[in-house]
LOVO-201627 format. One record per residue (C-alpha): y negated, z negated, x. Coordinates in steps of 0.5 Angstrom, whole numbers, padded with zeros to 4 digits, always signed. Each point is the difference from the previous one (the first is absolute). Last residue first. Layout:
N
YZX/...
END
This chain:
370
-0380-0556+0292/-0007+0000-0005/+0002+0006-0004/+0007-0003-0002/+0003+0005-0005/-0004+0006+0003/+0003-0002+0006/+0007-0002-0003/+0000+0007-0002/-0001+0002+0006/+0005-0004+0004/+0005+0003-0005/-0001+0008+0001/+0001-0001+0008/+0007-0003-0001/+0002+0004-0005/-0002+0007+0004/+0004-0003+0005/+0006+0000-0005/-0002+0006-0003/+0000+0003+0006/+0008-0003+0002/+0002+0001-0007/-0001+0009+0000/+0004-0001+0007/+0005-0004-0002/+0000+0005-0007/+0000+0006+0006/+0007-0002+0004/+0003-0002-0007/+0000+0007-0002/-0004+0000-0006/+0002+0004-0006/-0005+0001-0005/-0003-0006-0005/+0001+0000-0008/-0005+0001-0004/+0000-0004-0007/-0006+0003-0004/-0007-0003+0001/-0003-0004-0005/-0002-0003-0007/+0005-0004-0003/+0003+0004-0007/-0002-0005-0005/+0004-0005-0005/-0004-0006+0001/-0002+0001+0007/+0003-0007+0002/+0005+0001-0004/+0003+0006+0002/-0001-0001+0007/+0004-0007-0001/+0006+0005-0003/+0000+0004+0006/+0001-0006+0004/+0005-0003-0004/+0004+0007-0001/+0000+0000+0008/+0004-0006+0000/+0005+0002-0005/+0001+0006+0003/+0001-0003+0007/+0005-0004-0003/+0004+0005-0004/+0000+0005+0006/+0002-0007+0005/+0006-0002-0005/+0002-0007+0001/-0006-0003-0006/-0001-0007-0002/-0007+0002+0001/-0004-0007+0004/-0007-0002-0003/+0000+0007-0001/+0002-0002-0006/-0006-0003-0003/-0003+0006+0000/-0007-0002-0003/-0001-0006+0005/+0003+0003+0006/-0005+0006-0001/-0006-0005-0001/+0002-0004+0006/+0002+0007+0004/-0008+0002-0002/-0003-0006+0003/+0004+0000+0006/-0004+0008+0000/-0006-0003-0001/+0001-0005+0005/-0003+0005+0006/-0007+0000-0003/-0001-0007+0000/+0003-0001+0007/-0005+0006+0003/-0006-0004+0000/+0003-0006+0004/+0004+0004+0005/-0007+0003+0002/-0003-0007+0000/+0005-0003+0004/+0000+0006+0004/-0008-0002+0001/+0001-0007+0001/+0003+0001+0006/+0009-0002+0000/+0002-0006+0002/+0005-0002-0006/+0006+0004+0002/-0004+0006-0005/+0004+0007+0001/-0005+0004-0002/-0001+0004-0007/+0003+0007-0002/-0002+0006+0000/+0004+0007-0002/-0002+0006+0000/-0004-0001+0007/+0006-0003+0002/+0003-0008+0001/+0008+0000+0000/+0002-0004-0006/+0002-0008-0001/-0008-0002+0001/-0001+0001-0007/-0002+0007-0002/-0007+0003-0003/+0000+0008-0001/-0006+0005+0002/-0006+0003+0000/-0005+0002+0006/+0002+0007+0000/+0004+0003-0006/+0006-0002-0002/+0006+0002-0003/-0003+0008+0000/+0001+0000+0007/+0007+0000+0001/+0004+0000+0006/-0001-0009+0002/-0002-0002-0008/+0006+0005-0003/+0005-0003+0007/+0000-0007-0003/+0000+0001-0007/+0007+0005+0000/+0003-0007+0002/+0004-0001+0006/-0005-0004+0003/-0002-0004-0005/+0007-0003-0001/+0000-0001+0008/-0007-0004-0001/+0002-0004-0006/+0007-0003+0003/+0007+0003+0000/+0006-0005-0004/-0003+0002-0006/+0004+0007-0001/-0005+0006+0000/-0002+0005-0006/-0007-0002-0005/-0005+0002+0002/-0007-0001-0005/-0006+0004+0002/-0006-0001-0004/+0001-0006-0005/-0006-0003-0004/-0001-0007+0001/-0008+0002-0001/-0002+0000+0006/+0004+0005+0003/+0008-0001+0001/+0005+0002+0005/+0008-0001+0000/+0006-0002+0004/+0006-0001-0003/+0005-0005+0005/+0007+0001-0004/+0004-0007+0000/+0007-0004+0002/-0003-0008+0001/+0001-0003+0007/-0009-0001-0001/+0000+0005+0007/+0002+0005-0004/+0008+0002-0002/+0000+0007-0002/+0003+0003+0005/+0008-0005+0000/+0001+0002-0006/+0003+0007+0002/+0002+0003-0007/+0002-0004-0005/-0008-0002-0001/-0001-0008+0000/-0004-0002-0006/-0007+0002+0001/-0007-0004+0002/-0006+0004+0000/-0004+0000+0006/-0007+0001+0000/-0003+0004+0006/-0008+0001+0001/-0005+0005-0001/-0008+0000-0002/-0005+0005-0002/-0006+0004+0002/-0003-0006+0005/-0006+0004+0003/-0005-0006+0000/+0002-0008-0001/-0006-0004-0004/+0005-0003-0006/-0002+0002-0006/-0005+0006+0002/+0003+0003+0006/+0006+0000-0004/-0003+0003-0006/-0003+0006+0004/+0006+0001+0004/+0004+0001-0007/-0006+0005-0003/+0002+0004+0007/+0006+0001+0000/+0000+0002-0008/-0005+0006+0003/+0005+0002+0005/+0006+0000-0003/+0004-0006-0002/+0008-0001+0001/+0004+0001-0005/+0004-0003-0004/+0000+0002-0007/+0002+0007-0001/+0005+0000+0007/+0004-0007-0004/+0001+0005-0006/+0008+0000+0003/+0000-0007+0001/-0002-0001-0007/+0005+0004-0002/+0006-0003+0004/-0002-0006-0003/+0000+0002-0007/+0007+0003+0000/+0002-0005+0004/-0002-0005-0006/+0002+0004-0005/+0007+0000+0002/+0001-0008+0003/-0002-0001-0008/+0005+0005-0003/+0005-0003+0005/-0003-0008-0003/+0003+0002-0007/-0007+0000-0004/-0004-0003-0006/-0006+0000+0004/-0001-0008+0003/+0007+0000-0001/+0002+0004+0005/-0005-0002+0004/+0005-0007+0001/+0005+0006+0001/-0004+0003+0006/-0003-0006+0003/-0006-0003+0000/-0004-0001+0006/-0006+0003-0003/-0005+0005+0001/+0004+0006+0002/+0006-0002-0004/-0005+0000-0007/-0003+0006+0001/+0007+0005+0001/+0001-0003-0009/-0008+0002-0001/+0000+0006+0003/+0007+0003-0003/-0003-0003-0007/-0008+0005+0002/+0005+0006+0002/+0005-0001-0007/+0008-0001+0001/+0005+0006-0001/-0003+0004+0005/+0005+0006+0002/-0004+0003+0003/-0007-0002+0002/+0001-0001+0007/-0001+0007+0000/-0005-0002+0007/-0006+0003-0003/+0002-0004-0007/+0001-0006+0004/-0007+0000+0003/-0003+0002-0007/+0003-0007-0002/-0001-0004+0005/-0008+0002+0000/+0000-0001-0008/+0004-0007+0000/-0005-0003+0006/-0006+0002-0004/+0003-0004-0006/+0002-0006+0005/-0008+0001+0002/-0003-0001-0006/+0005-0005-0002/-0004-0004+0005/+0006-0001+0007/+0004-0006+0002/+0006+0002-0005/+0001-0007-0002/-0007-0004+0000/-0003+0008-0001/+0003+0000-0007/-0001-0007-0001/-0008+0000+0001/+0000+0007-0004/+0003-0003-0006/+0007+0002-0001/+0003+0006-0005/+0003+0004+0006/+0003-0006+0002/+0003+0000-0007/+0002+0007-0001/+0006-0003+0004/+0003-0003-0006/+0006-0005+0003/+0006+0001-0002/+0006-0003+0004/+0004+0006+0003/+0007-0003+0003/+0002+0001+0007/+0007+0000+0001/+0004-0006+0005/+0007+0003-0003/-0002-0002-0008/+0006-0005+0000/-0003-0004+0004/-0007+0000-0004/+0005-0002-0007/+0003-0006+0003/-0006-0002+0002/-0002+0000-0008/+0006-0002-0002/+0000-0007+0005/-0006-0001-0003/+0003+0001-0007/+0004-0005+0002/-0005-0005+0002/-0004+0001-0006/+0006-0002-0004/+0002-0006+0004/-0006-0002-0001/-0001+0000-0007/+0007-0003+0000/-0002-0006+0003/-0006-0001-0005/+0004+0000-0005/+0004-0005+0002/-0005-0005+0002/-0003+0001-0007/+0007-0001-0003/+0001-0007+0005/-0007-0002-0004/-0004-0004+0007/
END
């Protein structure tokens, strides 16, 4: 080989190696700041609504009706003042961290922003959407009540059922205060969420407050669910009721199958058989948020007000969608009158042996020939 070509060549790369080191030189020398990379935002606005919704995990329609409901709600909150950035762009920047696992400066450059101002938007976002959870989870009045049963009985033969509950952990990072009471029974740190859903994976009752070290039937007891459906006579009427798994305590309220161990009569067989199919559509449901909210997986998140936030942004966020931007139907939050311990043990036992009473019928219609 041409001596002068190797040496041209040798140069060229010292050159490119030099200006290398420049260029690292120069991002130690900026004292670890972030850069703002140019990005034109109004592009998402500008995408088809197949790609829309394959980031935003919603129809354009609807991400417009997100902004008008964020936006009236901030006004009547005077969260408005001193907004320098657009509601519709605030929106969009808090989407991305609800449904990606993105970073905050990785977001940042999605949107042309410092990873401060994007945590901003997002916690703006999140707190909102906390704060409309009242207009769009509710729990169903009388006539919804009734539509739910209907379709139930009809797609899968099980009578009375108004809705499903279980427990869902959500993994989080250790929190700096007292660790120790949120490790579940998987020894991972988590706050156990419980929520119920109707037929359509509509959510009816989220609550969202206990560490996962306790289990399905302590959460449900502490929860204001719990004591509505034993003191409140418009959660339920006769003959209506949710549908459990075998961890929570059987009640008239709630009915859950029978313990199987493999030797149990055809009848209980056919009562559990029935009533499996219908109690799935809240697993369904947590399948489809965990799929839309990929950082529920597990919230790199020590502050529990942030994280319960985060969790019941999700929730409200999964309403919103299913309802295509509309107020959910319903009746209004109510929350229980105290109850000294005495008269709720007392209110438990009844409706314990109510319970009892109330799945044997069931199992009866369900399996005239016994």
């Amino acid at each position: 080989m041409d001596p002068e070509l190797m040496w041209d060549d040798e140069v060229e790369l010292m050159m490119i190696m030099a200006a290398m080191e420049e260029d690292m030189g120069d991002d130690s020398d900026g004292g670890g700041k972030d850069e703002l990379v140019q990005v034109d935002v109004e592009g998402y606005r500008m995408m088809s609504n197949a790609s829309f919704k394959a980031h935003f995990r919603m129809d354009r329609i609807v991400f417009e009706k997100l902004v008008v409901v964020v936006g009236l709600h901030m006004r009547r909150a005077n969260r408005l003042k001193k907004l320098y950035t657009g509601v519709d762009k605030i929106v969009m920047m808090g989407l991305w961290p609800l449904f990606n696992q993105d970073t905050f400066r990785s977001t940042g450059l999605h949107f042309q922003k410092m990873r401060g101002g994007i945590h901003e938007h997002y916690r703006c976002l999140i707190e909102v959407l906390s704060e409309l959870s009242e207009k769009y989870v509710k729990w169903p009045d009388e006539l919804e009540r009734q539509t739910i049963q209907e379709e139930f009985a009809m797609k899968y033969g099980y009578i009375g059922a108004v809705g499903c509950i279980d427990g869902i952990h959500i993994e989080i990072t250790a929190p700096l205060e007292n660790p120790n009471d949120y490790i579940n029974r998987h020894h991972t740190y988590s706050l156990l969420v419980q929520a119920v859903c109707d037929q359509n994976l509509l959510y009816r009752d989220v609550y969202i407050g206990n560490p996962g070290a306790i289990g399905d039937v302590r959460n449900f007891d502490n929860s204001p669910l719990s004591r509505n459906l034993l003191t409140n006579p418009d959660m339920l009427s006769e003959g209506e009721h949710i549908l459990g798994d075998g961890a929570y305590t059987l009640t008239d309220k709630l009915i859950i199958p029978y313990g199987d161990d493999g030797h149990i009569p055809d009848w209980m067989r056919t009562h559990n058989s029935l009533l499996s199919p219908c109690r799935v559509k809240i697993e369904n449901s947590f399948a489809l948020l965990r799929g839309k909210h990929r950082r529920l997986k597990k919230l790199p998140m020590r502050n529990p007000h942030l994280t319960r936030y985060h969790i019941a942004a999700c929730f409200v966020l999964s309403n919103f969608i299913t309802l295509k931007g509309d107020e959910c139907r319903g009746l209004p939050p109510a929350q229980p009158p105290p109850i000294p311990q005495d008269e709720y043990n007392r209110l438990l036992a009844e409706s314990r042996q109510r319970g009892a009473i109330k799945r044997e019928f069931i199992a009866n219609v369900l399996h005239p020939h016994r």
